[in-house]
N, C-alpha and C positions, 0 to 999 in steps of 0.2 A: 596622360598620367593624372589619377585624381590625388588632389590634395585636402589636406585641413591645416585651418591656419585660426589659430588659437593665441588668445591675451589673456596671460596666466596671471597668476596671483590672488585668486581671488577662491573663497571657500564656498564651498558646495554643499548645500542643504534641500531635503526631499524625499519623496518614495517612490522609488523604483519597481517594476513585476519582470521579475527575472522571463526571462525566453526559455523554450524547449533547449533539450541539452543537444548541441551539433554532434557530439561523439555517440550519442545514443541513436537519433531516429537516423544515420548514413546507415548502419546495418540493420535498423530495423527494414528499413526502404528495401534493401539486397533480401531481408525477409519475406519482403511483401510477393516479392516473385513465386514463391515457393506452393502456395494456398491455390493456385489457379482458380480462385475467386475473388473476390472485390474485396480489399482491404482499406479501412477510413483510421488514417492517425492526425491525431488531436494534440493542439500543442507545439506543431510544426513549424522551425524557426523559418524565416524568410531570409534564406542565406547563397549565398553566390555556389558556396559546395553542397547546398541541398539542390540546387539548379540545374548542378552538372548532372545529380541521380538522376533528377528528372531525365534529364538527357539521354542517359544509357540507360534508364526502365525502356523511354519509347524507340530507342535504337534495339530493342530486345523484343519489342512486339507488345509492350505494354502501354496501355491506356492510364495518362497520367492525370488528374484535376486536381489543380491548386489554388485555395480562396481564404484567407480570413485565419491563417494557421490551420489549416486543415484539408492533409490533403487524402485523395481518393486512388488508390491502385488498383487497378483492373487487368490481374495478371493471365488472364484467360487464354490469349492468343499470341502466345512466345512464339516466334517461327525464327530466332536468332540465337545463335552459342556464342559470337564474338563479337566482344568491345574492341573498335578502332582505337588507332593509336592514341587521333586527335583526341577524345573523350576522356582517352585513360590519363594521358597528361594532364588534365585538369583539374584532378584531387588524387591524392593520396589514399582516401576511401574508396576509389575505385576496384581495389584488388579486392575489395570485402564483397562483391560482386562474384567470386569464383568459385566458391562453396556453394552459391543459390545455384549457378548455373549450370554446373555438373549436377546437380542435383537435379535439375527439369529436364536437362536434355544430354546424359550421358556424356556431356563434352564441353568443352569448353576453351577461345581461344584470347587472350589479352597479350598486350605489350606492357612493358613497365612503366609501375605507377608513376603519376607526378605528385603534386602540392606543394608545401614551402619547403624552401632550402635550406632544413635544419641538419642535416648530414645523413650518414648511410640510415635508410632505413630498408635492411635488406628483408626479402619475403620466403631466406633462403627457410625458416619456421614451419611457416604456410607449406611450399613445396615438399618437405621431409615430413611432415604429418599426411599430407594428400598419399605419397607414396604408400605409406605404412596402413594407409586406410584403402589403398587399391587404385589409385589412381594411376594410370600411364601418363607420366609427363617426359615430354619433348623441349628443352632449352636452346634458341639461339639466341644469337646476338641483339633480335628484336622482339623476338616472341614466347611465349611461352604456352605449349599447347595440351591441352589436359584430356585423358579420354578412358569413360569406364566400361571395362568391357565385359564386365560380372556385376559383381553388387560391392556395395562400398561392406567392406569386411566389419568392419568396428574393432575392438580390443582396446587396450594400454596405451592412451598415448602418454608420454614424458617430457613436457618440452623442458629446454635448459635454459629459459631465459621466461618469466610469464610476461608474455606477447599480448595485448589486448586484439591486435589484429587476429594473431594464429588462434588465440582460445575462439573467437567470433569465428573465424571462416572453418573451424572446426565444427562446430556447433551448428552452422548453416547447411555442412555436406551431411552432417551425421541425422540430425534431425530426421528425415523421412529415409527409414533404412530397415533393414530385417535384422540389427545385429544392437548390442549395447556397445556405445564409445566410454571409456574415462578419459580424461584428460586429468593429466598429474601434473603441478607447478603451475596451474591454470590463473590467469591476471583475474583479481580480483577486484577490480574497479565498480562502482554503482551504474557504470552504462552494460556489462557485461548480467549483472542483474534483470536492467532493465530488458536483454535482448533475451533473457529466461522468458522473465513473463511474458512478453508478448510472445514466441513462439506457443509458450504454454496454452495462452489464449486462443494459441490458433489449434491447438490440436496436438501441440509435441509432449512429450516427457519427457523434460530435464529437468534435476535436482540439483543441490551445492554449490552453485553462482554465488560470488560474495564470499566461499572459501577457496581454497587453493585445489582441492579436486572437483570437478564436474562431470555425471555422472548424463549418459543423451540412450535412456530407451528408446530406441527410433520405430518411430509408426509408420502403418502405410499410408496413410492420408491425412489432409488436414480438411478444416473448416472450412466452407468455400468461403461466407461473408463474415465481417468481424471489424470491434471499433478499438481502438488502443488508443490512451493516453500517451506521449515519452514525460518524463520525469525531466525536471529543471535543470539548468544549466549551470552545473559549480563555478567553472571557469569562469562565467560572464560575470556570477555572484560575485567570486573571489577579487575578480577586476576591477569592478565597482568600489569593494569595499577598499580595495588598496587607493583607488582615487582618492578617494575620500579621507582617508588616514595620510596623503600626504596633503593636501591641499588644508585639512581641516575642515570641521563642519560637521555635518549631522544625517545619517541615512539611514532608510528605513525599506531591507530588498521586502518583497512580499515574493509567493509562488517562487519558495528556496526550502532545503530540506536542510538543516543549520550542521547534521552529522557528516555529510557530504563534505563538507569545508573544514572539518574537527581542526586540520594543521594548522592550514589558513589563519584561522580566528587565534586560536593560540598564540602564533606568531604578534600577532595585531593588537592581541592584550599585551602580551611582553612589552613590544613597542611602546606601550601609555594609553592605548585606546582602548576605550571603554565597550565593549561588546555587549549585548543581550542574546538570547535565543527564545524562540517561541516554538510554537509547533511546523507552523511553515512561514516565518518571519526570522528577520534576523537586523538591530538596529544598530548601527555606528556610530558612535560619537567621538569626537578626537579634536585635539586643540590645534593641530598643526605641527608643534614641536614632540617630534618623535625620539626613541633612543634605539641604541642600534644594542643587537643582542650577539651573543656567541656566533650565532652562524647561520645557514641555513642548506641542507642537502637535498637532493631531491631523490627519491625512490616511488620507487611500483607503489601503488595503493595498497595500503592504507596510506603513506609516506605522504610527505609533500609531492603536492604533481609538480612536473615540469611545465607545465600549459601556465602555470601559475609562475614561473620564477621570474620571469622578465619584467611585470607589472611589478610585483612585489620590490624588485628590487631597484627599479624607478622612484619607488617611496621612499626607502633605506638613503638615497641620495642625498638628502637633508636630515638624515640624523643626527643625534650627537654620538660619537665614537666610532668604532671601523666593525663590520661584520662580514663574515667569509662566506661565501655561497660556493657550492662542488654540485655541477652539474654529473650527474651520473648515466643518462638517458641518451642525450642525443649531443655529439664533438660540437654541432654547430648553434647550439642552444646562446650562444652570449655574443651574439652579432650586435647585439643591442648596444654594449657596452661604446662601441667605440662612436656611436652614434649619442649615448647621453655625454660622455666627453667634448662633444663637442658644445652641449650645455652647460661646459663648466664642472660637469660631477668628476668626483676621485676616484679611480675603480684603474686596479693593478691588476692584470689575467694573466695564469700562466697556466696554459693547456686547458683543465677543466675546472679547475679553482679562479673565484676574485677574489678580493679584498675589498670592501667598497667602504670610503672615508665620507662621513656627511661633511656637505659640504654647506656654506651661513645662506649660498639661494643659487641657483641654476636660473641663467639667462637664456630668452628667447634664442633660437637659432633655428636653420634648413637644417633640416637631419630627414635621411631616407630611411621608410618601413621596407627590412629584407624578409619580413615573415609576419606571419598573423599575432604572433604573441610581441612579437618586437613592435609593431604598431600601436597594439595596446600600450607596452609600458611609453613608449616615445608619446602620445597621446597624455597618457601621466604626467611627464615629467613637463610637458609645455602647458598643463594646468600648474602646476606648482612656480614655473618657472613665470621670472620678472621682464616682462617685453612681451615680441610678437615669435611665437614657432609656430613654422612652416611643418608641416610632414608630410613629405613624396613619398608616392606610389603606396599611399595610404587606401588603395582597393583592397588587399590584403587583406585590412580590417572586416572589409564585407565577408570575407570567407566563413569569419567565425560569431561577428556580432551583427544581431539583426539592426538594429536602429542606434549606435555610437553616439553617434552626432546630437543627433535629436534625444537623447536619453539624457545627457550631460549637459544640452540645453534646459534642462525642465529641471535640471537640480541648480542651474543659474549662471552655469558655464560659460564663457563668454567665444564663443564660435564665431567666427568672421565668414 
């Protein structure tokens, strides 16, 4: 079980260069299949859930190389339609794999996804869009087996919830097709952007990413060879800055796009901290002593993310006054809580609502990471916090941040 074991109290001063965004290059990687030629993406974080793609590109018959953030796909010689079980347990971005794969080889067979245990995250979206687009799906208790035996139709799709997954593995089957797709109530995120262009890059037409309809004239072919940048990583930005704004001190991310974070920052001025924005820079300064504001909800993008509420609310724990956070996204989003408690923080939950009371300093303590975002803020709070915190089964962290440890060393951190 790895751990970090951190002597907090002390502020954090430095510049940071934000990493590729994890939520962006997992489906672009599920895109990379589709080109049956060599694809090179730039920018690519060194992450435990980009490892696992690797895994299931070369479980699919794909040629994977990775060196220096940058890696190379050579999707030329697929001779495979199904991700084992073991494989699909290992990320939650696994399923963003079922759209490519129907796509290359008329079929397609996975088990249900894994990654963190933040609560249902069902793919019933995914399935009911596949159906409408032509796909024969077969459901048991293990498997879920996909197979096209005409051509993917296109039309209307409507989802009732905008799925960042369901828009993505839409977007991935429809892309090379003889029909036009819309997607209606489509998630509007800056990683669902990012999986525009680069399709686009490679040869697709699709328009309207970034609003709520998505419009996929599907081609027949793409570009064999092709290089793509991904775009920066909000969440790691947003994590940073929240570190920083509770511990106090001064940061300065670079390779960050400051519109990406609009909530975030917001938040962060209200608190007392002083923000700048540049064009891809974004500077924090903060005394340490924060104040706690009305509240905080999370919603679909443009909204506050949910990736963001745990860090964030790690900070709020030495506020002055009480603010209410309403997870709206995922029941199991506030694991975290009971785990800063044990540091001493005030935080009242009932069902999807906290209350969370600053509290005058949060003491060292063993507290376990149950999730990738819950590791970040527990990481947080044992910066802020006076003694020694432990944090178990802190691999988690590797899922979604490339270099943690070593990042929060160089701003002055005191890491044991």
């Amino acid at each position: 079980m790895k751990k970090i074991e951190i002597a907090g109290g002390k502020p954090l001063s430095g510049n940071l260069k934000i990493q590729g965004a994890k939520n962006s290059v997992l489906p672009i990687l599920a895109g990379a299949m589709l080109n049956a030629g060599k694809t090179v993406i730039h920018n690519c974080p060194d992450l435990s859930d980009v490892h696992s793609a690797f895994k299931i590109l070369r479980n699919l018959g794909c040629d994977v190389y990775f060196s220096d953030n940058t890696v190379t796909v050579n999707s030329e010689n697929i001779n495979c339609s199904v991700i084992p079980s073991n494989l699909m347990r290992e990320t939650r971005s696994s399923v963003m794999f079922l759209g490519s794969i129907i796509s290359r080889c008329d079929e397609a067979c996975i088990s249900a996804p894994g990654g963190c245990n933040i609560g249902e995250r069902p793919i019933d979206l995914h399935i009911k869009a596949f159906r409408e687009l032509g796909i024969d799906i077969t459901e048991t208790d293990e498997y879920i087996y996909c197979k096209l035996t005409g051509e993917v139709l296109g039309g209307d799709i409507t989802l009732s919830f905008p799925s960042v997954g369901a828009t993505e593995n839409i977007m991935l089957l429809t892309a090379k097709s003889n029909n036009v797709t819309t997607i209606s109530n489509a998630a509007m995120e800056p990683e669902i952007i990012d999986l525009q262009n680069f399709l686009n890059a490679m040869g697709a037409n699709i328009s309207g990413a970034g609003t709520d309809t998505i419009t996929i004239h599907g081609v027949e072919r793409f570009k064999k060879d092709i290089e793509y940048t991904v775009i920066p990583d909000r969440i790691a930005a947003a994590t940073y800055l929240c570190a920083v704004a509770g511990t106090g001190g001064k940061i300065t991310l670079e390779n960050v796009i400051p519109e990406h974070i609009d909530t975030v920052i917001s938040i962060l001025r209200k608190m007392g901290c002083q923000v700048l924005q540049y064009d891809d820079r974004v500077t924090l300064i903060s005394g340490g002593k924060l104040k706690a504001i009305a509240g905080i909800e999370t919603l679909p993008y443009p909204g506050f993310p949910t990736d963001a509420q745990a860090p964030i609310m790690a900070a709020f724990c030495k506020t002055k006054g009480t603010a209410i956070f309403i997870e709206n996204l995922f029941e199991g989003r506030f694991k975290h809580i009971a785990e800063l408690k044990k540091m001493g923080a005030d935080i009242v939950q009932f069902k999807n609502t906290a209350a969370v009371s600053g509290v005058k300093r949060l003491r060292g303590a063993e507290v376990i990471a149950t999730d990738l975002r819950c590791g970040a803020a527990l990481v947080i709070a044992g910066l802020m916090a006076k003694g020694k915190t432990t944090v178990l089964s802190a691999e988690y962290i590797d899922r979604g941040y490339e270099s943690m440890v070593e990042d929060l060393r160089s701003l002055g951190a005191r890491i044991l």
